[in-house]
mmCIF file as gemmi writes it, N, C-alpha and C atoms, coordinates in Angstrom:
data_model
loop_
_atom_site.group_PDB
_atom_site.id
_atom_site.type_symbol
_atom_site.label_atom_id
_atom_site.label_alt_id
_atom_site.label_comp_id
_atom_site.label_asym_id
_atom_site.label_entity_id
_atom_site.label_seq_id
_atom_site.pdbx_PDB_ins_code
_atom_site.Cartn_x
_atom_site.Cartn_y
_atom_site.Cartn_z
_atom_site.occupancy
_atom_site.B_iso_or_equiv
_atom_site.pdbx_formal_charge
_atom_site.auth_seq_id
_atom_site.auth_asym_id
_atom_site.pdbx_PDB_model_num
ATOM 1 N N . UNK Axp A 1 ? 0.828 -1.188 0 1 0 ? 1 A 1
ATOM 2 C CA . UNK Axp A 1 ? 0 0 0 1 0 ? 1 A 1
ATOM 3 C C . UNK Axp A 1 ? 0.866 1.242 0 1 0 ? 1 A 1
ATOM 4 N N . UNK Axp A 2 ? 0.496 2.436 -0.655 1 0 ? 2 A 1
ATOM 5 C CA . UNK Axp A 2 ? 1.119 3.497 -0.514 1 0 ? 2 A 1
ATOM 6 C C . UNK Axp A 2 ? -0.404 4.71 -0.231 1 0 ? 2 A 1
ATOM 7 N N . UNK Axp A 3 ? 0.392 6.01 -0.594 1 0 ? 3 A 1
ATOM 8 C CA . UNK Axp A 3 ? -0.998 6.816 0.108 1 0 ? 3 A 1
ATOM 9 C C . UNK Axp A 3 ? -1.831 6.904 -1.033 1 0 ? 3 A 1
ATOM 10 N N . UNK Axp A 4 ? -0.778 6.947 -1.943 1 0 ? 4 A 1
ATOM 11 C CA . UNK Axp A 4 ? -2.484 6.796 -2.988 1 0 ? 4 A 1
ATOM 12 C C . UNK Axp A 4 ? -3.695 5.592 -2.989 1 0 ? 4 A 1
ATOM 13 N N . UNK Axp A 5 ? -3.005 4.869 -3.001 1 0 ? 5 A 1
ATOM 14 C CA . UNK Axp A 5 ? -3.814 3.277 -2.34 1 0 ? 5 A 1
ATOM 15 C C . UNK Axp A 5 ? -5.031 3.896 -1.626 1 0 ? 5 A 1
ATOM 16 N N . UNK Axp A 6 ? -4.683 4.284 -0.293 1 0 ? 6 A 1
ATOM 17 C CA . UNK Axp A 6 ? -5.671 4.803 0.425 1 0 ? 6 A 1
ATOM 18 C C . UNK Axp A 6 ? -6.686 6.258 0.221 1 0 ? 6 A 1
ATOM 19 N N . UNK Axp A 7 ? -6.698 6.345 -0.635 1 0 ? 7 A 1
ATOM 20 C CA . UNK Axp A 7 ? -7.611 7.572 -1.32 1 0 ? 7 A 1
ATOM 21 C C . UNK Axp A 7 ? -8.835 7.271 -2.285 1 0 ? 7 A 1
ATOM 22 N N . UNK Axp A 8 ? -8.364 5.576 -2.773 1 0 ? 8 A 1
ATOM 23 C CA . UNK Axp A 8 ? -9.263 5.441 -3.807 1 0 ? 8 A 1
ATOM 24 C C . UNK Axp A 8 ? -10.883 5.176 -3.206 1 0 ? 8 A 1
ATOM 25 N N . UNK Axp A 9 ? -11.555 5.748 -3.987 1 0 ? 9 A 1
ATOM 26 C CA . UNK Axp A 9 ? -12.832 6.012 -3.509 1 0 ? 9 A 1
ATOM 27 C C . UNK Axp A 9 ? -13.97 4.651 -4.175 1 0 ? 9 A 1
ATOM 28 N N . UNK Axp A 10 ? -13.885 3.903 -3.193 1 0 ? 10 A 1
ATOM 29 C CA . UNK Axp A 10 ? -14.559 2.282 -3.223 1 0 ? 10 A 1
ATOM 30 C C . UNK Axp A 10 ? -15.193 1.775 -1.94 1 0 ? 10 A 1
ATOM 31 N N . UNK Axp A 11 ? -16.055 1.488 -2.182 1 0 ? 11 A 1
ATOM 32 C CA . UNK Axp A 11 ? -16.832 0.549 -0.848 1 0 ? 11 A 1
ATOM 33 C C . UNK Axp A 11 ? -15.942 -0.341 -0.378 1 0 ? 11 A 1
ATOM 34 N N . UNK Axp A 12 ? -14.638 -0.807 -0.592 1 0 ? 12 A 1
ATOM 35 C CA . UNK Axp A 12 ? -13.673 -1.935 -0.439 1 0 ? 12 A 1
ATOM 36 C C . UNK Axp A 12 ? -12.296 -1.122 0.667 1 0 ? 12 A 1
ATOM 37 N N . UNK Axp A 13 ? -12.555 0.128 -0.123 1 0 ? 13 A 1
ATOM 38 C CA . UNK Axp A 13 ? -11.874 0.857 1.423 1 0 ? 13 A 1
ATOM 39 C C . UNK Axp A 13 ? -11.828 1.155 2.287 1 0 ? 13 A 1
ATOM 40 N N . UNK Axp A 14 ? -11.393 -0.014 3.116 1 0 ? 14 A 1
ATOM 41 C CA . UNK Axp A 14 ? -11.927 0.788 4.778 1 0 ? 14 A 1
ATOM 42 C C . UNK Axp A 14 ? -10.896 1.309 5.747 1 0 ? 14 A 1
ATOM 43 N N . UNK Axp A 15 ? -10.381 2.356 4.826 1 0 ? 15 A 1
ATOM 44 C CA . UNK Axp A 15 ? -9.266 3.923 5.328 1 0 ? 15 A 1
ATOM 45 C C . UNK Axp A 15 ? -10.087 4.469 4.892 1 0 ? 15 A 1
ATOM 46 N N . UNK Axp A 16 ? -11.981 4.564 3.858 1 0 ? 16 A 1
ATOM 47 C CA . UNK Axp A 16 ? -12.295 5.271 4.028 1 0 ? 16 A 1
ATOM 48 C C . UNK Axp A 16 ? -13.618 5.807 4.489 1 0 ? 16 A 1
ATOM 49 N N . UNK Axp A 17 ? -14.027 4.214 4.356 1 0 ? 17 A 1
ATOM 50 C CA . UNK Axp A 17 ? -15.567 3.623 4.605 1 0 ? 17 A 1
ATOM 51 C C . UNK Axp A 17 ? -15.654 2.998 6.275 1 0 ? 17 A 1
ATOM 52 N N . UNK Axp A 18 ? -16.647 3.475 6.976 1 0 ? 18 A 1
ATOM 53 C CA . UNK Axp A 18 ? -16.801 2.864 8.632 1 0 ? 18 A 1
ATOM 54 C C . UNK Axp A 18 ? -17.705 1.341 8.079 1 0 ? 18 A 1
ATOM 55 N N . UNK Axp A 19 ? -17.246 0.238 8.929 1 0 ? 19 A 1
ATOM 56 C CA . UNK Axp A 19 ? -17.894 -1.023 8.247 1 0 ? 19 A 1
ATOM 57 C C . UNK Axp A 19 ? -17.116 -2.037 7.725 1 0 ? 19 A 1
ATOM 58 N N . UNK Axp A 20 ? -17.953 -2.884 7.275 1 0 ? 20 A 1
ATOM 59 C CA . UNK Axp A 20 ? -16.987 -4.262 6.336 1 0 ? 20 A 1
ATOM 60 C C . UNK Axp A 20 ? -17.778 -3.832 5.292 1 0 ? 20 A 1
ATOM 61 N N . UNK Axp A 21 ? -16.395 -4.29 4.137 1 0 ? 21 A 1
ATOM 62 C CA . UNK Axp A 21 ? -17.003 -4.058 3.042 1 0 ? 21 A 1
ATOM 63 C C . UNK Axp A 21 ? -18.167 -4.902 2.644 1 0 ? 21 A 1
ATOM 64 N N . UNK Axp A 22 ? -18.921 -4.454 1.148 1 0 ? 22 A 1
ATOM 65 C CA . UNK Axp A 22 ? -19.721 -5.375 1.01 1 0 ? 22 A 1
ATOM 66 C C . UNK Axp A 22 ? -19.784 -6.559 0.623 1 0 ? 22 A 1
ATOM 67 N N . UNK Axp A 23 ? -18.457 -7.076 0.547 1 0 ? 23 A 1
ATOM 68 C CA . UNK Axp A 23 ? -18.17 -8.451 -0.577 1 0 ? 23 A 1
ATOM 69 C C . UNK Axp A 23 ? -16.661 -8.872 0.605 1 0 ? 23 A 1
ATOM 70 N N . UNK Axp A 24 ? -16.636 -10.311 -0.244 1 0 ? 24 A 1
ATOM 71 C CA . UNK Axp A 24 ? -15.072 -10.714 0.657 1 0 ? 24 A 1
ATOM 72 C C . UNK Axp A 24 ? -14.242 -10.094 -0.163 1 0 ? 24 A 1
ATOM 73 N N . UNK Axp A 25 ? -13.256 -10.103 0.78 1 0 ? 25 A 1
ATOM 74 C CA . UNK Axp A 25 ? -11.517 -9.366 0.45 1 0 ? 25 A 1
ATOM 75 C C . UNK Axp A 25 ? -10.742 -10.329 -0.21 1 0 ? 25 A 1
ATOM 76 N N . UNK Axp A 26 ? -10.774 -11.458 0.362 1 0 ? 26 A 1
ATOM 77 C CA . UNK Axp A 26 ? -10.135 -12.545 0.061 1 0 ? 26 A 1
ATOM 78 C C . UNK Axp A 26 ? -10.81 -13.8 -0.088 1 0 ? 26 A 1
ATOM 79 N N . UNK Axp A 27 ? -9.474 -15.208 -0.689 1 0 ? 27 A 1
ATOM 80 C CA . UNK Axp A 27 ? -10.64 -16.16 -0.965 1 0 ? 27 A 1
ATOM 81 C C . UNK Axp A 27 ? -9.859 -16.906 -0.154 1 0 ? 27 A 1
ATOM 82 N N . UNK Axp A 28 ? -9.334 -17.48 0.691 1 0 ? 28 A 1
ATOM 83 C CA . UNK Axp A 28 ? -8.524 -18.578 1.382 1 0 ? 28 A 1
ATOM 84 C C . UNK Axp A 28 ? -7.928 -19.63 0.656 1 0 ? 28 A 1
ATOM 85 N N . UNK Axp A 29 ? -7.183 -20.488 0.201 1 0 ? 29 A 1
ATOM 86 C CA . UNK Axp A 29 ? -6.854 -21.823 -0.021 1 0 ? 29 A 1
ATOM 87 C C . UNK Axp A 29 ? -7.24 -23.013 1.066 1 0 ? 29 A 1
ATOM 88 N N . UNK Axp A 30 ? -7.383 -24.243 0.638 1 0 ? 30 A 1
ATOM 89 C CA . UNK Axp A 30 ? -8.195 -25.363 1.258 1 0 ? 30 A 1
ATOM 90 C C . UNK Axp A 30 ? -7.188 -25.206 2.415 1 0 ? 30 A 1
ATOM 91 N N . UNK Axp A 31 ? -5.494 -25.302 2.134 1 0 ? 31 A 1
ATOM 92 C CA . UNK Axp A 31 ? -4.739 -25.553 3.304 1 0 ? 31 A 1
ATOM 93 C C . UNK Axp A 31 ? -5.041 -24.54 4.877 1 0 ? 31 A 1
ATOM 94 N N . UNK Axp A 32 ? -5.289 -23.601 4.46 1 0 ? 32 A 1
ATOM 95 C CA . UNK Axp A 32 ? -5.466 -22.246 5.1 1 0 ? 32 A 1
ATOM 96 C C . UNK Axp A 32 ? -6.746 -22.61 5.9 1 0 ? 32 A 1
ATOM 97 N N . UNK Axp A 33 ? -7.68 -23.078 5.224 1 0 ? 33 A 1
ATOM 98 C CA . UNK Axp A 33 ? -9.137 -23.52 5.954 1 0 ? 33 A 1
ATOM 99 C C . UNK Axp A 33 ? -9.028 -24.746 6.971 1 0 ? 33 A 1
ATOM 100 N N . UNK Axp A 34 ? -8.437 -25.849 6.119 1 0 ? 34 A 1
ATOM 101 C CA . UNK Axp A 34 ? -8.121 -27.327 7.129 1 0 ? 34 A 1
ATOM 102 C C . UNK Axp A 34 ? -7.134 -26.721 7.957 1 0 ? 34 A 1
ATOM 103 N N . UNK Axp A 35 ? -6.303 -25.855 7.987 1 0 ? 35 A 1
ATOM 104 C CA . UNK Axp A 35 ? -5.358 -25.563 9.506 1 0 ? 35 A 1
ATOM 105 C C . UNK Axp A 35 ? -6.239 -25.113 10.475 1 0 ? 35 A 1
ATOM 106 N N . UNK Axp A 36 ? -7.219 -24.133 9.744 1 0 ? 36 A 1
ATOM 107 C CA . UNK Axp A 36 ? -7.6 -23.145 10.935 1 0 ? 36 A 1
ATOM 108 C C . UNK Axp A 36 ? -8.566 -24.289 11.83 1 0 ? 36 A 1
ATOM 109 N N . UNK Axp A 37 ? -9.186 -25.333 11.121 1 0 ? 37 A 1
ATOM 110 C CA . UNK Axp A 37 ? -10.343 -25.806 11.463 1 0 ? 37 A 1
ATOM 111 C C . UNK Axp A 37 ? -9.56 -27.074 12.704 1 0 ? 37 A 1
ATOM 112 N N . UNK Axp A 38 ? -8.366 -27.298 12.287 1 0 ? 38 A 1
ATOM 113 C CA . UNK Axp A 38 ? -7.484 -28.295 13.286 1 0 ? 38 A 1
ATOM 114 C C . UNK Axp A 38 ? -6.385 -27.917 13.708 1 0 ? 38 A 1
ATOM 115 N N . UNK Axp A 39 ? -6.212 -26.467 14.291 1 0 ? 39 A 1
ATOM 116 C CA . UNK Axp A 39 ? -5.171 -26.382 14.132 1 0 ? 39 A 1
ATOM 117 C C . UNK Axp A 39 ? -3.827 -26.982 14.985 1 0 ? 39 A 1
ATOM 118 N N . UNK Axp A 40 ? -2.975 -27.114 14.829 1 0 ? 40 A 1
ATOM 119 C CA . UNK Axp A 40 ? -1.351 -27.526 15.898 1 0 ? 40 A 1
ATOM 120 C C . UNK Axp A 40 ? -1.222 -26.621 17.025 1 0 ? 40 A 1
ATOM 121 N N . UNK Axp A 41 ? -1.439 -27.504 18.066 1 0 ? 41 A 1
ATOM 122 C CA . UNK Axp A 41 ? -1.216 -26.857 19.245 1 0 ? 41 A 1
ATOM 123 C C . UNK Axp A 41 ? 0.725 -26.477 19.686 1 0 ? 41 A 1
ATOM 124 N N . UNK Axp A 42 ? 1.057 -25.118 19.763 1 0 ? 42 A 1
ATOM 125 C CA . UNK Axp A 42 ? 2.414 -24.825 19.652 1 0 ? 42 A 1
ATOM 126 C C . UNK Axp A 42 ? 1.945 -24.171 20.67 1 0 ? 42 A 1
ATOM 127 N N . UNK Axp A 43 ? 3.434 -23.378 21.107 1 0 ? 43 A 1
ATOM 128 C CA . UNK Axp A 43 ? 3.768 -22.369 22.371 1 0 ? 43 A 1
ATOM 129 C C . UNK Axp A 43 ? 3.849 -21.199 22.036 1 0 ? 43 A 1
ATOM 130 N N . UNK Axp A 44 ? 3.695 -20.959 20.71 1 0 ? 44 A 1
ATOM 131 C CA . UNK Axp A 44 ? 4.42 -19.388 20.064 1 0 ? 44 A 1
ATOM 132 C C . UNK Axp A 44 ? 3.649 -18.576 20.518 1 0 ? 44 A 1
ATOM 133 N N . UNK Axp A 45 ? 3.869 -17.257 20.413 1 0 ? 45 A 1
ATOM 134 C CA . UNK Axp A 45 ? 3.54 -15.896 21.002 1 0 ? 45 A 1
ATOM 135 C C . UNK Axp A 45 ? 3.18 -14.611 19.84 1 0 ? 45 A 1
ATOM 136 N N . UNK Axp A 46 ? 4.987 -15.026 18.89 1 0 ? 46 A 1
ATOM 137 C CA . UNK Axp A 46 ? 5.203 -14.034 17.783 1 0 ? 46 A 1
ATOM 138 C C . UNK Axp A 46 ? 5.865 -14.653 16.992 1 0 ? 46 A 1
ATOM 139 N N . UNK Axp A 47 ? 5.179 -14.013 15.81 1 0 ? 47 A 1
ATOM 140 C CA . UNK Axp A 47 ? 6.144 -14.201 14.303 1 0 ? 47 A 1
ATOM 141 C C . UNK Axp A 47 ? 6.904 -12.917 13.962 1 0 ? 47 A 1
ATOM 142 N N . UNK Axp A 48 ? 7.436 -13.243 12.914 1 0 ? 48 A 1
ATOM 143 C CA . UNK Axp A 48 ? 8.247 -11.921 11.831 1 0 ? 48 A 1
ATOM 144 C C . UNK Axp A 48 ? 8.47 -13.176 10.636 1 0 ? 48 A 1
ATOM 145 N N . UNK Axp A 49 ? 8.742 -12.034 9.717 1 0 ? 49 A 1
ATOM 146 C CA . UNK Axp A 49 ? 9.165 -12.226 8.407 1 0 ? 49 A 1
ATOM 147 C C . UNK Axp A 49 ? 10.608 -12.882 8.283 1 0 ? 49 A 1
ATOM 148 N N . UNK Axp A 50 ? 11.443 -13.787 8.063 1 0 ? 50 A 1
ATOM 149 C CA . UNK Axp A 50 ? 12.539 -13.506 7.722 1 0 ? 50 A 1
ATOM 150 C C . UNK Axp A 50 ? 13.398 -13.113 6.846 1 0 ? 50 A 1
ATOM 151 N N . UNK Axp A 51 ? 14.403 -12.718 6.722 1 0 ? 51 A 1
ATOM 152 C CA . UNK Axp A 51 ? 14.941 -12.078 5.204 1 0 ? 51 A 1
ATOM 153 C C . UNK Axp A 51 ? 14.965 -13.176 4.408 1 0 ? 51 A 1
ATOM 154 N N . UNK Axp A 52 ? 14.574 -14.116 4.391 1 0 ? 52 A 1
ATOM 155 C CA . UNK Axp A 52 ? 14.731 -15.676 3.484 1 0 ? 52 A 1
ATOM 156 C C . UNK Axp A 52 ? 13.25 -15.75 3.079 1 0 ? 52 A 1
ATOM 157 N N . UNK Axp A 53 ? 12.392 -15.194 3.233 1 0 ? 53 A 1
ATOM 158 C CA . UNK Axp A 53 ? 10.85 -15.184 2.951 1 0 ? 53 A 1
ATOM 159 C C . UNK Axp A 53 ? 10.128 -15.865 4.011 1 0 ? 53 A 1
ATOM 160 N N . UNK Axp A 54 ? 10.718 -16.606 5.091 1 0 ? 54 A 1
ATOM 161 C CA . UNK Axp A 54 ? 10.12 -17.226 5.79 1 0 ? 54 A 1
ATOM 162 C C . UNK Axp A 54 ? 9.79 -16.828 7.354 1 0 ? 54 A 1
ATOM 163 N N . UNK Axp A 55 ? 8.927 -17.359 7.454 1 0 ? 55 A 1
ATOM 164 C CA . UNK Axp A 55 ? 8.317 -17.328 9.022 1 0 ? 55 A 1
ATOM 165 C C . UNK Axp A 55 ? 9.197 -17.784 9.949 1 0 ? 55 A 1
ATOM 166 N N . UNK Axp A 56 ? 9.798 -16.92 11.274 1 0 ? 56 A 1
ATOM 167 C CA . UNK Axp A 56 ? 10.406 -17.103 12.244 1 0 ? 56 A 1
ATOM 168 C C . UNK Axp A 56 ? 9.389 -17.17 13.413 1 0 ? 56 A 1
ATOM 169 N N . UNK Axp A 57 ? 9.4 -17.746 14.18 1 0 ? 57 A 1
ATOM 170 C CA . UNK Axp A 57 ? 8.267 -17.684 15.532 1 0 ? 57 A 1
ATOM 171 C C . UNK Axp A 57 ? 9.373 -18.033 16.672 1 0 ? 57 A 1
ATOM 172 N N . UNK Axp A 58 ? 8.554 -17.216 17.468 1 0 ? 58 A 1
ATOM 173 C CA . UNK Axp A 58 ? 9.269 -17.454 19.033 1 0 ? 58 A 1
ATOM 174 C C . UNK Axp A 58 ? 7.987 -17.641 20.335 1 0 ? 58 A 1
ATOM 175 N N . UNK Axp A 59 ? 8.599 -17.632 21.489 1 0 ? 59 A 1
ATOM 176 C CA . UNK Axp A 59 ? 7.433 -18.05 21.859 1 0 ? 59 A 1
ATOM 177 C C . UNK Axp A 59 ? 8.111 -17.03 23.432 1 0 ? 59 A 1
ATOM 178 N N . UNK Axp A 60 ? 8.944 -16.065 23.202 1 0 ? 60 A 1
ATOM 179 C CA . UNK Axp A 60 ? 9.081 -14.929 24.008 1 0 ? 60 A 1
ATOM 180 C C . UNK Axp A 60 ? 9.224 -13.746 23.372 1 0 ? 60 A 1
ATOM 181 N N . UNK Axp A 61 ? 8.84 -12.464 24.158 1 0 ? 61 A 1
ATOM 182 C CA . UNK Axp A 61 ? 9.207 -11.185 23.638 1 0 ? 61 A 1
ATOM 183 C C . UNK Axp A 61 ? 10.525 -10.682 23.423 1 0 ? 61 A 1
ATOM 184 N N . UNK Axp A 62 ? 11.266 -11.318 24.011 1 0 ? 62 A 1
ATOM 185 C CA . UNK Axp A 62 ? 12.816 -11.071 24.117 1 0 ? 62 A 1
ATOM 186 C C . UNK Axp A 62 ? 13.024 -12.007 22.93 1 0 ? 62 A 1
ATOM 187 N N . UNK Axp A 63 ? 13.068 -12.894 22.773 1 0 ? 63 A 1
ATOM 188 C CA . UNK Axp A 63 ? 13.019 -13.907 21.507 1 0 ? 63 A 1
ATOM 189 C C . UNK Axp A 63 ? 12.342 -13.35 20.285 1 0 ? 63 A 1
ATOM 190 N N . UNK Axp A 64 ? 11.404 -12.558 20.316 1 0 ? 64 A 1
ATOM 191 C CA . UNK Axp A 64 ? 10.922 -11.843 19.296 1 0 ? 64 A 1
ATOM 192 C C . UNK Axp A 64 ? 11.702 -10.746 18.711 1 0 ? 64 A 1
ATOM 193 N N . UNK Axp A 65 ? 12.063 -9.8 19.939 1 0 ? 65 A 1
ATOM 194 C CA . UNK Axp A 65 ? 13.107 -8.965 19.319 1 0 ? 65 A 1
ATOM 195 C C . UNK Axp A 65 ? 14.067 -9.511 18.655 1 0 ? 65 A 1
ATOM 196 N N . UNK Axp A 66 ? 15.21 -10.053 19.163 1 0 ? 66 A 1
ATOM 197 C CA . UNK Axp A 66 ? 16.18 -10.82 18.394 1 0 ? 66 A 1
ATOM 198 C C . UNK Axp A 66 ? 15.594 -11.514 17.069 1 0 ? 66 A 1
ATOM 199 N N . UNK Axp A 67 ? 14.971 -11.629 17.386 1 0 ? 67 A 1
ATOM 200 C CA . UNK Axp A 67 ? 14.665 -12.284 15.428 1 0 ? 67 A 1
ATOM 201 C C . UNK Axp A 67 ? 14.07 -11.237 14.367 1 0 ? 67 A 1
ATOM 202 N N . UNK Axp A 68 ? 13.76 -9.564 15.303 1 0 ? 68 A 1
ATOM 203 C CA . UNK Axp A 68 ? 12.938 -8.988 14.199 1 0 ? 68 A 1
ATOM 204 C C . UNK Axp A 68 ? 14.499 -8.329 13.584 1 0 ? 68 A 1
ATOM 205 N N . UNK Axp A 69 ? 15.726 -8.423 14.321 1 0 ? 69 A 1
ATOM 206 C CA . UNK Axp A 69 ? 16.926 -7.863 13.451 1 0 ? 69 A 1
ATOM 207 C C . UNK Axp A 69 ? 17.698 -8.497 12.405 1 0 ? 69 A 1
């Protein structure tokens, strides 16, 4: 997103519209649905991004910092 992003004048914007839009945003994949519906019981707390594209998780705040550098 940049600021123009947020200017465009659509029922789908809500930076500019109070509400949910009127339609979905997104469509999920099956994997995304069967996780949520079972998901793995873990300890984590927090994610970040890693510079490798991947998901780092920790399961402290101090552990979180160190991985957001």
């Amino acid at each position: 997103l940049d600021e123009n992003d947020l200017k465009i004048d659509s029922p789908y914007n809500t930076y500019l519209c109070k509400g949910l839009p009127p339609g979905p945003i997104c469509n999920p994949g099956l994997d995304s649905i069967l996780a949520a519906l079972e998901p793995e019981e873990e300890d984590y707390l927090y994610f970040v991004l890693g510079e490798n594209g991947r998901h780092i998780f920790s399961k402290t705040y101090q552990e979180h910092l160190k991985n957001k550098k």
